[in-house]
N, C-alpha and C positions, 0 to 999 in steps of 0.2 A: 619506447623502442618498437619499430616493426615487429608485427609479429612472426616468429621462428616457421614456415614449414619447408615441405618440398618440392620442389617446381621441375618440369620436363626440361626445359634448359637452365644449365648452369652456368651465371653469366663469368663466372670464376675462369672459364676460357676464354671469354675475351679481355680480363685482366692480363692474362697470360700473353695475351696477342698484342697489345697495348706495352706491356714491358718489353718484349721482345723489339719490337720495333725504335722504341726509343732507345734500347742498347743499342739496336745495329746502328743508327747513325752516330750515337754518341762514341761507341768503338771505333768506331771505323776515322772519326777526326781526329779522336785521343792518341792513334796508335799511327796515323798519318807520321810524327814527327821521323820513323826511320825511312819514307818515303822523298821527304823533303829534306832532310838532314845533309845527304851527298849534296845534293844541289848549291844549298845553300855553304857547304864546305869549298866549294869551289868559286863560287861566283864571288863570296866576302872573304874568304882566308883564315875564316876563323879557326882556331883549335878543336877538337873535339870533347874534350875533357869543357873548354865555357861552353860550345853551344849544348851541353849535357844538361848544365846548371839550369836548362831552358825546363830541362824534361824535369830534373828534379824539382825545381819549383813549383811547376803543376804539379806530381806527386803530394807537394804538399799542402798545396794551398783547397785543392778539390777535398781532400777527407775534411778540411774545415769549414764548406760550402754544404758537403756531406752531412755533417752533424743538423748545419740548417735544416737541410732535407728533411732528416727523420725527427725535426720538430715542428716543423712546416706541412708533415702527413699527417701529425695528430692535431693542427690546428686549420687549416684551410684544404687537407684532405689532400693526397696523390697527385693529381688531376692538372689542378694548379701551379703546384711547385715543377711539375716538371715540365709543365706549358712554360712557365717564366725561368726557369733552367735553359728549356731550348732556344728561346729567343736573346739570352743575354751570352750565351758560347756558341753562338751563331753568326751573331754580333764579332764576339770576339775573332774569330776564324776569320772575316772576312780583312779585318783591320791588319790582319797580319800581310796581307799584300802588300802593305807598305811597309814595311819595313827594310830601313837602311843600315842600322848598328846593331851591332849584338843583342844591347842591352833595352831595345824595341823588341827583340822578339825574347829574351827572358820575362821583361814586363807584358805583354799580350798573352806569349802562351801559358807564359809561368803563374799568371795569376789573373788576368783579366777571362780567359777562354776556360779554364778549371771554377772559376766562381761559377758561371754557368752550368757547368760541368757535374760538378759538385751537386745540384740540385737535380737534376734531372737521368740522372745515370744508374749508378751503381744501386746504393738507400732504398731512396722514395718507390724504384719498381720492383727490386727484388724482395723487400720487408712487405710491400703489398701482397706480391703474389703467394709467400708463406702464412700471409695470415690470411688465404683463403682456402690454403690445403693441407692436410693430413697425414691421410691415408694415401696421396700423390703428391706431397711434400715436393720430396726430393728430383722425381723427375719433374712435377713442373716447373720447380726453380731451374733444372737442369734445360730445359725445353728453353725458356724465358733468355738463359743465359746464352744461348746458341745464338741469339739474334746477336750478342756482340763478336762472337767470333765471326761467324757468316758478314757481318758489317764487313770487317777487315778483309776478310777472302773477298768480298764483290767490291768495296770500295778503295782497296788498296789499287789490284790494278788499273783502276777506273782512275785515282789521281797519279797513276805512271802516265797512261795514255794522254790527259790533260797536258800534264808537263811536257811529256816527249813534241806532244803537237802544236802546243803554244809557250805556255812559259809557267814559273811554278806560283808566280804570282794569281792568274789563271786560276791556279790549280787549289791556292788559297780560299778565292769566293766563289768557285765552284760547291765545295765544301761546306763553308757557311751557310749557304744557300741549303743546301741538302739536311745539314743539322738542324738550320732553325724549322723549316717544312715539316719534315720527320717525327723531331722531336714535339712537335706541337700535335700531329696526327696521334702519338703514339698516349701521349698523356692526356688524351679527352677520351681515351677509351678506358681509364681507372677509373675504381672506386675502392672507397677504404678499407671494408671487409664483407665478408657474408651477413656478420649480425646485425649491423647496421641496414643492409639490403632484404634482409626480411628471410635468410636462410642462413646455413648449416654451412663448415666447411666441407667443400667436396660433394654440397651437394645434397649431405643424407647425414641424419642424425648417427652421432657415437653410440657405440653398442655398450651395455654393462662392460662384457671382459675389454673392448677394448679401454675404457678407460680404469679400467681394474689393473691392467695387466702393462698395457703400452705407457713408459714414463715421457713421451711427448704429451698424449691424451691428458696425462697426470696432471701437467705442470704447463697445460696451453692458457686457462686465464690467471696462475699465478699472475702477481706483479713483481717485479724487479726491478724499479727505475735505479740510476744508475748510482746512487748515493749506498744504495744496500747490493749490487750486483758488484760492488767496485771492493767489497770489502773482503770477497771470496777470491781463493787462492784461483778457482777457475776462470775467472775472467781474465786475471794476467795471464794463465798457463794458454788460453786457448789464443790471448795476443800473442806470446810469444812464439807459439807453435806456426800461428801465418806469416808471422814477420819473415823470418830464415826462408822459406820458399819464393816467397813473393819479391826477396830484393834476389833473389837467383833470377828467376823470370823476368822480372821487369829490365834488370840489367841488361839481362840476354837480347832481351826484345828492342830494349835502346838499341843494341847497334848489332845487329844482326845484319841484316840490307849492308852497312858500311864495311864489312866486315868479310861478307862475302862477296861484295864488290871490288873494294879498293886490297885487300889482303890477298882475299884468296883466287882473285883475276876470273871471277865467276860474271857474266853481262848480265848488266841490269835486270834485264827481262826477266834470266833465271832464277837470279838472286830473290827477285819479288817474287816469282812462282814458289820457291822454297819457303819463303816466309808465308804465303797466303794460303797453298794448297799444302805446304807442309805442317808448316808449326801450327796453322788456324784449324785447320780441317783434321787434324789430331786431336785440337783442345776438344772442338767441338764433340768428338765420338766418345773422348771420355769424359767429358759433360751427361751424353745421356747414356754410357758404362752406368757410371757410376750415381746417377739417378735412379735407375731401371731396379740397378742389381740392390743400393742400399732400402730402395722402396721392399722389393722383395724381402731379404731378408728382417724387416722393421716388420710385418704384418707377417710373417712364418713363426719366428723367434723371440722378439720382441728385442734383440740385442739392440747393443752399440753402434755406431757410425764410426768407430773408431780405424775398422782395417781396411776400409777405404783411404782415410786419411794416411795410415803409413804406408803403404802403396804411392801414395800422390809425395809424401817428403823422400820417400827412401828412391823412385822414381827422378825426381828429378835433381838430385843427388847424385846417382850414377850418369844421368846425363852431362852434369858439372863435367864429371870427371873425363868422363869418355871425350867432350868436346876440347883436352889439352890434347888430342893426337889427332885431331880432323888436319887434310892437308887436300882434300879433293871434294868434289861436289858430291861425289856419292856418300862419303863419310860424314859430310855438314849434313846432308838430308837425313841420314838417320837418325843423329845428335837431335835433330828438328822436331826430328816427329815422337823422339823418347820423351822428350822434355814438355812436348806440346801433350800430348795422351796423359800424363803423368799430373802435370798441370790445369788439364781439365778436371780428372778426378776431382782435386780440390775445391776449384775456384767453385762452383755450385755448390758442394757438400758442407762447406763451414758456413756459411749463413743457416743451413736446414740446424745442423748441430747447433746453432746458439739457442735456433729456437727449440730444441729438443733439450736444451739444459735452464734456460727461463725463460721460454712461453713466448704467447707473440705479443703479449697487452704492453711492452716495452720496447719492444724487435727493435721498431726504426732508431730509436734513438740510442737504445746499445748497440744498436750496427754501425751507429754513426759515431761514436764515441770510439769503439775500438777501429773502426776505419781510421781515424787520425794516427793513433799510436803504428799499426801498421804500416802507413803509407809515409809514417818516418823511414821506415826502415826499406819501405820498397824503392825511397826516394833513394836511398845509400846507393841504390845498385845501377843503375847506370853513369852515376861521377865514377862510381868504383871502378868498373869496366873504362871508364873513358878516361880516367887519371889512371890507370895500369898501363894502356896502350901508348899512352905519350909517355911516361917516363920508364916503360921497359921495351916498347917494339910489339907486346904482346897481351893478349888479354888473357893467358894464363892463370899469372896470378891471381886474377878474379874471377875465373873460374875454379880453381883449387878452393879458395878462403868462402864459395857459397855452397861449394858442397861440403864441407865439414860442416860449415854452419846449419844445413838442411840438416843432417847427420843428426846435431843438438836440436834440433827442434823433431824430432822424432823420441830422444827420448824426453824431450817435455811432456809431450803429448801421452806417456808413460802415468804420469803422474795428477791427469782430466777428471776428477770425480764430479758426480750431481752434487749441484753448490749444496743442497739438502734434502736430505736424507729421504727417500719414497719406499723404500723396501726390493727395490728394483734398481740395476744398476744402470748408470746411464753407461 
């Protein structure tokens, strides 16, 4: 191995820069389908509840492309997997132009455009960019993560403008185009970790007390592969605690744009301003809230990450709720932006927490592992939303049944201990 010292630049920010980037593009095509979704309702006729089955399917198929990822980091390194990630859901994106039946674009988006996806997105750059930081853990993951909301905020209304001025087929290999570019620029600027590159995370070697004192410091090259992480009661506790928010979210996010368009007689334009400047440019500030503030308190205190996280489930819980009385655009933007703030908190902070309860020597691959079980349950939430709307008039009901469910994964999250035992509580 290289050997260990300290160098004036820390290329651990252009790892950072590198993830960022290949989330914006990958965000920004993933989260396309509420952009293209009206269009495509109107032009084929389809129901909303099957063209959903499109979204859910990728929900499911990308955390099993995912798992690849975070096996594919520890074997051919970052770099590559999500070079070949971006080229094959780039690929995919583009082939969606054609499509004539439903069940072309369930097959394409659903699982041709998430295989890609899968490898290059979520895993391979956020497990990177934790196993080069510490003591800026949590903001850089939160910094890294900004690039997929920012994706959605610039290329959401980037494929309105396509569409409105040409057609949404157009508006498909436009997309592609941009994914596989992106995603290839963004993945030749990884590499696997500091010790391999010949430094320290963050740049500077761990002090005594912190690894005395911080149970991240503790527990950074335990091992945990998933055979012995799978047996603790905390790996389930902390799937279950993602699941309940993330099929609120995703659901919401399925059909948000259709919802405000076709329901609540809000024009297109506005509709995608509320979803890109609303909901995105919310997640994004509570991405770096709640990076900022849990970095802070992590090097003051040595605590927990936990009251971030009930913030982010109790958060967007009340947003559930709140959005069964929205009847006007001002009342939808607030719902937007509750939900969106609330929801950033989280989505950065539970990767930093896995690696602050078993280390990063397993990261990608227990990130990819509980990525699937999650993204069961995140897949639940846009059929849910989209089978409530067709057979009640209203998507009510599925906002009641994921705010309770938030509810219960709050007090899950009640019950998080360090898998073992450090004298320090996690």
């Amino acid at each position: 191995m290289a050997q260990i010292m300290e160098r004036k630049f820390f290329f651990g920010y252009i790892v950072v820069l590198g993830a960022w980037l290949a989330m914006f593009v990958s965000a920004g095509a993933q989260f396309s389908f509420s952009i293209f979704q009206p269009y495509l309702l109107k032009e084929f006729g389809w129901s909303r509840g099957m063209l959903s089955l499109g979204f859910t399917l990728n929900l499911l198929t990308m955390p099993i492309f995912g798992l690849l990822g975070g096996y594919l980091v520890d074997r051919i390194g970052p770099r590559w997997t999500v070079v070949i990630g971006a080229v094959i859901s780039g690929m995919g994106m583009v082939l969606l132009s054609t499509i004539t039946q439903v069940w072309h674009f369930i097959l394409l988006y659903g699982m041709i455009f998430p295989m890609g996806l899968g490898l290059s997105y979520i895993i391979a750059t956020v497990s990177t960019v934790r196993r080069w930081f510490m003591r800026k853990a949590s903001l850089m993951v939160a910094i890294a993560m900004t690039g997929s909301g920012l994706g959605i905020v610039v290329l959401t209304p980037i494929a309105q403008y396509i569409i409105s001025s040409s057609n949404w087929q157009t508006g498909y290999i436009s997309f592609g185009v941009i994914l596989a570019v992106g995603g290839t620029i963004g993945g030749l600027l990884l590499k696997k970790d500091p010790e391999s590159s010949g430094t320290y995370p963050d740049g500077k070697p761990p002090t005594e007390e912190e690894l005395r004192k911080r149970p991240d410091f503790m527990v950074r090259d335990e091992e945990w592969p998933v055979s012995k992480a799978s047996r603790t009661s905390t790996f389930w506790l902390i799937i279950i605690v993602q699941a309940g928010y993330l099929m609120a979210v995703f659901g919401f996010l399925g059909h948000l744009i259709t919802w405000a368009y076709l329901d609540l007689n809000i024009p297109m334009n506005n509709a995608v301003s509320i979803f890109s400047f609303g909901f995105v440019l919310s997640a994004v500030m509570g991405r770096l809230f709640s990076g900022a503030i849990s970095d802070w308190y992590m090097k003051q205190f040595s605590w927990t990450r936990k009251p971030i996280l009930y913030f982010n489930l109790i958060g967007v819980a009340l947003g559930c709720f709140m959005a069964t009385l929205v009847s006007s655009p001002l009342a939808l933007t607030i719902v937007v932006i509750i939900i969106g703030f609330t929801y950033g908190t989280g989505l950065s902070m539970y990767p930093v927490y896995l690696g602050d309860l078993f280390g990063v020597i397993n990261l990608p691959v227990l990130f990819g592992v509980m990525g699937i079980f999650i993204n069961i349950a995140a897949a639940i939430g846009p059929v849910l939303f989209g089978f409530s709307h067709d057979t009640t008039g209203s998507y009510n009901p599925a906002f009641i049944i994921n705010g309770l469910i938030c509810l219960m994964s709050a007090l899950a999250l009640l019950f998080i201990k360090a898998p073992k035992a450090k004298g320090v509580a996690h």
